[in-house]
C-alpha positions in Angstrom: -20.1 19.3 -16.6 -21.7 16.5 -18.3 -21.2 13.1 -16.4 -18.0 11.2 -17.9 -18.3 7.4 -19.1 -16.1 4.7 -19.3 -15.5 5.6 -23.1 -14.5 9.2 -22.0 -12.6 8.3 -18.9 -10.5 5.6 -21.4 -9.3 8.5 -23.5 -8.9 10.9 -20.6 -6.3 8.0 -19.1 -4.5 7.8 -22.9 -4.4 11.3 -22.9 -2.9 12.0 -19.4 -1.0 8.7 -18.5 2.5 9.6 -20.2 2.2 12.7 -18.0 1.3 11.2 -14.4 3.9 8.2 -15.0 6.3 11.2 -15.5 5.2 13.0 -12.3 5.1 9.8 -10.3 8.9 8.7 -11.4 10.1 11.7 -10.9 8.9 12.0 -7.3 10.3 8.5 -6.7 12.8 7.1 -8.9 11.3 3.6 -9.5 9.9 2.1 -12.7 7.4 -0.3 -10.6 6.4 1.8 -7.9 5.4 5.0 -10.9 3.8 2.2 -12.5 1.8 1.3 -9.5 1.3 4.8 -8.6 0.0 6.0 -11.9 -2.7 3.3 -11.8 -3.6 4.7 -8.1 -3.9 8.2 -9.6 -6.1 7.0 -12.5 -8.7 5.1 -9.9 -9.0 7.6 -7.4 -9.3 10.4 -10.6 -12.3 8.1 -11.4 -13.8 7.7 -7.9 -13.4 11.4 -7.6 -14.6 12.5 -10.9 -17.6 14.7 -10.3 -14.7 16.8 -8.7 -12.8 17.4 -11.9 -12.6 21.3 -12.4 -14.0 21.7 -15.9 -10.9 22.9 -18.1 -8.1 22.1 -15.1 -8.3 18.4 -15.9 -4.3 18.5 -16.3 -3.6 20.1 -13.0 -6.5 18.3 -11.2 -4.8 14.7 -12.3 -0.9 16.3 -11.2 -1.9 17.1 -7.8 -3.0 13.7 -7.8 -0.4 11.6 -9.2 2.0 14.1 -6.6 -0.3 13.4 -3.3 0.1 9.9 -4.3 4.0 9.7 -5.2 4.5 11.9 -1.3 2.5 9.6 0.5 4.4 6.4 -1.0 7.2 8.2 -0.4 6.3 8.5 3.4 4.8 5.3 3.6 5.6 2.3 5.6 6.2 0.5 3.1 9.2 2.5 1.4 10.8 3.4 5.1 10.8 -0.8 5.4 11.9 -2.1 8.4 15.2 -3.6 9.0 14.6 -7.0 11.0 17.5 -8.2 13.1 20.0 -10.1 11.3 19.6 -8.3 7.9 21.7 -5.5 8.7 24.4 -6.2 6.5 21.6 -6.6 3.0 21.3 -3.1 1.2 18.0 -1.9 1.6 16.8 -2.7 -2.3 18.2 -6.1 -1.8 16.6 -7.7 0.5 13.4 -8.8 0.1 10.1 -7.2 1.9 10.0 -7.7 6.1 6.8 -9.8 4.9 8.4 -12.6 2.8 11.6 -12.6 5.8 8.5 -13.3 8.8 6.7 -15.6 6.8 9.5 -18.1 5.8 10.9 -17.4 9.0 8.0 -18.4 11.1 6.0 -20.1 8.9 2.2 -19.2 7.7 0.3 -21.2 10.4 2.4 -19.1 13.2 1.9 -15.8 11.3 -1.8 -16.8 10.8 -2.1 -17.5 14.6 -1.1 -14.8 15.5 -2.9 -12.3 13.4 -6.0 -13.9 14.8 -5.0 -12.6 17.9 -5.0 -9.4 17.2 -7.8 -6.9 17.9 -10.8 -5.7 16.2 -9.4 -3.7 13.6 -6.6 -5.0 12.5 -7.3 -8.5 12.6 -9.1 -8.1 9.4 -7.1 -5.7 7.5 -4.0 -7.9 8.1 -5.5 -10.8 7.3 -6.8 -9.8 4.2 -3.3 -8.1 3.3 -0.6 -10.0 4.8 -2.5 -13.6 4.3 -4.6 -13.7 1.5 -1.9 -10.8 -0.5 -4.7 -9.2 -1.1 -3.7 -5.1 -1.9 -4.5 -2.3 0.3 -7.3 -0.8 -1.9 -9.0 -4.3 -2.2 -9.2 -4.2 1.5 -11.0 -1.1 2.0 -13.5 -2.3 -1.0 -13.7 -5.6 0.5 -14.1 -3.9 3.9 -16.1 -1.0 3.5 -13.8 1.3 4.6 -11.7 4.7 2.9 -8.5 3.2 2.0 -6.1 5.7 4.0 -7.5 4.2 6.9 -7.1 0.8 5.4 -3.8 1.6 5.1 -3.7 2.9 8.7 -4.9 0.2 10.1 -2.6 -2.6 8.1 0.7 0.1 9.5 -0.5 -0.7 12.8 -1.1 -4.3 12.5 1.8 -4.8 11.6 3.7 -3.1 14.4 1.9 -5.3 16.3 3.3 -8.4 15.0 6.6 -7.0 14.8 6.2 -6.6 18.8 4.8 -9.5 19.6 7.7 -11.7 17.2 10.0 -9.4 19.3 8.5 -10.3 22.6 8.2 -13.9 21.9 11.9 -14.1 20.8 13.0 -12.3 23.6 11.3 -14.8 25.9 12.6 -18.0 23.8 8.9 -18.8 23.0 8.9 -18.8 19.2 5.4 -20.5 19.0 4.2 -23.0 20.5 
């Protein structure tokens, strides 16, 4: 198979976008996160692209776009964790357990204490929960594959959620 250029990649997302939007909203019922999801199939389709199965294009880019839509699904991220004292806010209402820390706490205190955290994670959390900066631009930024980007920024931000925990429990919110 001949190698495939930006030109020919551009047509191969008009061609197939409709398609792995479909697949993605269908696997999880949200405008914004298919959206997102259909632009994570379309850049791991190229990064992957000497794999393409001459004449399976289709079912190569479906598997895709449905690996992606089943790990969002089982992400972090869509599971969201309830702090205490939002238990009475629906789950789509309230707002992510980021934005709830960080005007809780305050940046400097968040920012504190991810720099406290170990090897790992420190980094990735950093890079993701400071500078907002997205999961995949970690692992380019970082060197590393992006499931363990993702990985690591799970367990980072367990973590945190322990240590906020401990530190309320003792009536030390920050010093």
């Amino acid at each position: 198979m001949a190698p495939m250029t930006k030109e020919s990649f551009s047509r191969f997302v008009e061609q197939y976008e409709h398609l792995v939007y479909t697949i993605c909203f269908q696997l999880v019922r949200d405008a914004a996160a298919a959206e997102d999801l259909t632009q994570d199939t379309f850049l791991s389709a190229y990064l992957h692209r000497d794999s393409m199965p001459a004449g399976y294009e289709r079912q190569w880019l479906g598997r895709i776009a449905t690996n992606k839509a089943k790990d969002y699904l089982q992400s972090a991220w869509k599971r969201r964790t309830v702090l205490p004292g939002d238990e009475g806010i629906p789950p789509g209402a309230s707002p992510p357990a980021e934005e709830l820390t960080l005007s809780r706490c305050g940046a400097a205190e968040i920012a504190a204490l991810i720099d406290q955290l170990r090897a790992p994670y420190r980094p990735v959390c950093r890079l993701c929960l400071l500078e907002e900066r997205t999961p995949e631009e970690a692992a380019l930024a970082l060197g590393r594959p992006l499931k363990t980007i993702q990985t690591q920024l799970y367990r980072g931000k367990r973590l945190l959620r322990e240590q906020l925990e401990r530190s309320e429990l003792h009536g030390t919110v920050f010093k």
